[in-house]
N, C-alpha and C positions, 0 to 999 in steps of 0.2 A: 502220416496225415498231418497236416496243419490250418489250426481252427484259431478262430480269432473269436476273444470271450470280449461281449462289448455288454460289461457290468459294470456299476458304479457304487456298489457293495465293496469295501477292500479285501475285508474278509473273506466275502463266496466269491469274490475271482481270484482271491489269493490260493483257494482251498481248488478251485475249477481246474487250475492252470499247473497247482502240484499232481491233482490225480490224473489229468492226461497225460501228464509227462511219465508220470509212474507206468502208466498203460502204453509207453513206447510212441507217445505223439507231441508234436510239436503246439505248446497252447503261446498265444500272443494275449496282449490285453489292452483294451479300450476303457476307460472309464467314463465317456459322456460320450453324444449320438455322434455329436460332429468329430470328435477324433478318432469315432468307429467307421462312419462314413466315408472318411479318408481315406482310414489305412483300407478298409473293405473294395474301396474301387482302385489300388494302385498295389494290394499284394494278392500273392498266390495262393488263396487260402483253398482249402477243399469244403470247410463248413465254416460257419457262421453262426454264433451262441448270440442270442440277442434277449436284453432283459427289454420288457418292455416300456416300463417307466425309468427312461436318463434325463438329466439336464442335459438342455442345451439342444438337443433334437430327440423326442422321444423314439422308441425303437420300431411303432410301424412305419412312423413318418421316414425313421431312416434306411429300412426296408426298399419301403417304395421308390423314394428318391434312387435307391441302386437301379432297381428295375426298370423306371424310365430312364435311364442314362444307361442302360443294356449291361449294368452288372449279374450276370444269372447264378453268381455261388449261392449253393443250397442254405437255407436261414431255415434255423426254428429258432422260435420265440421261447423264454421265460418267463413268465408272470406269475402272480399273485392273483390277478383274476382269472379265474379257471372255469366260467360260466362257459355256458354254449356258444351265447352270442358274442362271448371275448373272444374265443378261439374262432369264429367265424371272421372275424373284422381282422385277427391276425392274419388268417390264410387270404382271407380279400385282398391285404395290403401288400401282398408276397412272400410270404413266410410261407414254407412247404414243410414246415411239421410246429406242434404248439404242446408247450408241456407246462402242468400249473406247479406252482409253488406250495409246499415241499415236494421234491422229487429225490429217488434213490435214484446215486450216482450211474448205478448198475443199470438204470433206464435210460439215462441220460446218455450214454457211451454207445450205447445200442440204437438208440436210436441216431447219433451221429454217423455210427458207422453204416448203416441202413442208407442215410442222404449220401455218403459222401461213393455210395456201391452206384446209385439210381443213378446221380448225374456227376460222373466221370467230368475234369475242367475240360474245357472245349484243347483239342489236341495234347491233349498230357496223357502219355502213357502211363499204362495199369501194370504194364508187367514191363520188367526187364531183362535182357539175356546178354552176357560176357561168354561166349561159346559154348559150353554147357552146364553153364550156370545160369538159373531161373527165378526170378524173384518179383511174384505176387505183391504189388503195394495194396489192394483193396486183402487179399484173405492171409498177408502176412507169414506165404510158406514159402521156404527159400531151398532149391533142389537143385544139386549136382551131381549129373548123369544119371537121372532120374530116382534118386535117391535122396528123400528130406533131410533136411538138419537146422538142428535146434538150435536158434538163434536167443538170446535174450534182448529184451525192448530197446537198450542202445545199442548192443549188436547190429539189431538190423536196420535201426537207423542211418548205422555208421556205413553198412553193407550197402542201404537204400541211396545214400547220398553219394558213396562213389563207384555205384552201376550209374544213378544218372548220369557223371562226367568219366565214362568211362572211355578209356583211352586219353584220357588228359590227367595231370598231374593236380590234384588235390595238397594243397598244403595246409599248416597244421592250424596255421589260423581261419583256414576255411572251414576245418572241421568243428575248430572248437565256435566257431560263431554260427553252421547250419547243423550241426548236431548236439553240440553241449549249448546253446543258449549263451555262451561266453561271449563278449565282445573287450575280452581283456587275457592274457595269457597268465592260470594261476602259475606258474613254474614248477607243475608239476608232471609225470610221466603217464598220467590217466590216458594218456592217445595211445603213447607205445603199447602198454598193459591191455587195449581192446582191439588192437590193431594184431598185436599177438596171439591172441585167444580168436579172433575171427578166423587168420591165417590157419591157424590150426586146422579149424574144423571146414575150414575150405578147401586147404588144399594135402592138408595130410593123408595119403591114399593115394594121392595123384603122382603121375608124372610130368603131368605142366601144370607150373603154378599159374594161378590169376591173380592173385594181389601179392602187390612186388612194390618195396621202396625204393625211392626215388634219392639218394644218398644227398642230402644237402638241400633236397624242394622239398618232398612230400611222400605220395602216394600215390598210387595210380592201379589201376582194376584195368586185364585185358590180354584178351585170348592171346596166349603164348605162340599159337598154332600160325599165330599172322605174321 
């Protein structure tokens, strides 16, 4: 899943963006409405963390503004006012869930992944299959020949991002800038080391493998049998 936290707090979107990542999801960060606005109508988010007091465009106004310009990624708001009628004027303004300040993370994660189950992005697939390999992005169970296996939070990232380009070669800078957040190579061997432990429990047991290196490009996810 990938959320975009549009806080102007450094500290709670620094703390937002480390515990989603922790929980195996992709967090972005806006710090004012107008460069939440932005990235909000030109990326692929699945939810939308919105505080409600930012400079520079507050967070219903920037809500709304999506909405009349036909943005429909799911938004809940963050505030400090937690009255009724705050959360009213929230939801009025297009927000589809409102949570007051202070909140346990553990509510906050729940109820993202709640929006992000309701409204699926308009044609993006929820689940993905490499011949009989099956993998859930809303309930995060990944099953080969009907049998689960235990991924951990970058595991399946790593699994999630190359069933989406499956049958195409994935390389290493691809991985380290849509699964590691990197847009720099540290020169370190973290891709091999997760690429070998995914291998493992993907395809050991098997007699055709699905994730197969690319000697010199990359990676590439895809049914043997083709």
């Amino acid at each position: 899943m990938r959320i975009l936290i549009v806080e102007d707090d450094r500290d709670a979107a620094a703390y937002l963006v480390k515990a989603f990542s922790e929980a195996g999801h992709v967090a972005d960060h806006a710090a004012d409405g107008l460069s939440g606005y932005a990235m909000a109508k030109d990326g692929p988010y699945d939810v939308l963390i919105v505080d409600r007091m930012l400079p520079k465009l507050d967070g219903l106004s920037m809500i709304s503004r999506l909405r009349l310009e036909g943005t429909q990624t799911p938004a809940l708001i963050l505030s400090a006012l937690g009255e009724v009628d705050d959360r009213v004027k929230g939801l009025r303004a297009g927000g589809d869930d409102y949570l007051p300040k202070p909140y346990a993370f553990s509510e906050l994660l729940a109820r993202v992944e709640v929006l992000s189950r309701r409204r699926p992005g308009k044609g993006e697939e929820t689940v993905y299959r490499v011949g009989d390999l099956e993998l859930d992005r809303l309930s995060h169970v990944v099953k080969r020949a009907g049998e689960e296996i235990d991924l951990q939070p970058r595991e399946f990232r790593l699994l999630e991002y190359l069933m989406k380009n499956a049958g195409q070669v994935v390389t290493r800078t691809m991985l380290l800038e849509h699964v590691w957040d990197y847009h720099f190579d540290p020169g370190t061997n973290v891709i091999d080391v997760h690429v070998s432990r995914l291998r493992s429990k993907l395809d050991k047991g098997f007699d055709k493998p699905l994730l197969h290196t690319i000697r010199g490009a990359g990676y590439m996810i895809r049914d043997s049998a083709k």
